[in-house]
C-alpha positions in Angstrom: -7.6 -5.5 -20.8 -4.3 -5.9 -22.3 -1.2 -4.0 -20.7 -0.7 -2.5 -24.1 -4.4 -1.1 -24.3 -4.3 0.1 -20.6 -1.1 2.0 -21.4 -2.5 3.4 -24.7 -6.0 4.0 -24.2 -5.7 4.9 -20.5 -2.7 5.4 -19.2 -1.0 7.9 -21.0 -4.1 10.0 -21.9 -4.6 10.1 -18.2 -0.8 11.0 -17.5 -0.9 13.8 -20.3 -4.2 15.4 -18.9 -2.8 15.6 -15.2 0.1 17.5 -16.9 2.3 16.3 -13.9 6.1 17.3 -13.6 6.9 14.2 -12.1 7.5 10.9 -13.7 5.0 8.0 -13.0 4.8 4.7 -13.9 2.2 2.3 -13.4 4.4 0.2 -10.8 4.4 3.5 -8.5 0.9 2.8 -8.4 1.5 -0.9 -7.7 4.1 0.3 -4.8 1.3 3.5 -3.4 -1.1 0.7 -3.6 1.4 -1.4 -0.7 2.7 0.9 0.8 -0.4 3.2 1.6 -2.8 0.5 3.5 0.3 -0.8 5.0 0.8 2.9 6.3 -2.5 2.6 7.9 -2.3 -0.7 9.3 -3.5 -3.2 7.2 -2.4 -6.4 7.7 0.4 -7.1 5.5 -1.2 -11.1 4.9 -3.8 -9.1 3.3 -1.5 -6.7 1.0 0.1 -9.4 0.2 -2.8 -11.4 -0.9 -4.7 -8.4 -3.0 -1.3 -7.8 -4.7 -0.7 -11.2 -5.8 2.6 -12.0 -4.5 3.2 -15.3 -3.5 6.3 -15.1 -0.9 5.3 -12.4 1.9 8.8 -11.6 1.6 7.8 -9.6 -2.1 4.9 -7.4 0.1 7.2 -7.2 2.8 9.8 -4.8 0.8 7.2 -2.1 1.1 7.5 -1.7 4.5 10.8 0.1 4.1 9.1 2.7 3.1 6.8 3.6 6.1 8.4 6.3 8.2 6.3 5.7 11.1 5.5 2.0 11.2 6.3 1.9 14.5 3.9 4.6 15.5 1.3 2.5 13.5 2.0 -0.5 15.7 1.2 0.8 18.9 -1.6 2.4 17.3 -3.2 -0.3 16.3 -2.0 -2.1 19.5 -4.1 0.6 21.4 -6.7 -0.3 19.6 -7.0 -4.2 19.5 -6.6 -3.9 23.4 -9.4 -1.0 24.2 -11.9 -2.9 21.6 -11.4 -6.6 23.8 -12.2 -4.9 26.9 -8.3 -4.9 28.8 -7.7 -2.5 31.0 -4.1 -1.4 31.7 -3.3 -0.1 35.5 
């Protein structure tokens, strides 16, 4: 669909109906869509990938935005270690 279209025939319709007080544009759903599965602990070779970017470095300026990336790192740490079987003393 052509940007134009998608702004016209989707966009703003959809914008106007959620009567928001905010002001959103369709790259803050471009940056949610980073930023949130990042958040969670996606692998950022895959972000990177579903975005499109070429350069990891593009993806990688969403990461500035998680607040607790580092909680999400041991987290997922944790996790990787219980699932191959290690045992910590």
């Amino acid at each position: 669909m052509p940007a134009e279209a998608f702004r016209n025939q989707i966009w703003k319709p959809a914008l106007a109906a959620a009567d928001l007080t905010v002001r959103v544009r369709t790259h803050d759903l471009r940056h949610v869509y980073a930023s949130w599965p990042l958040s969670g602990g996606a692998d950022l070779q895959v972000v990177k990938e579903r975005l499109g970017h070429a350069p990891i470095a593009t993806t990688e300026k969403y990461l500035h935005t998680l607040d607790h990336a580092e909680e999400t790192a041991l987290s997922a740490f944790t996790k990787i270690r219980h699932r191959s079987g290690c045992r910590s003393s």
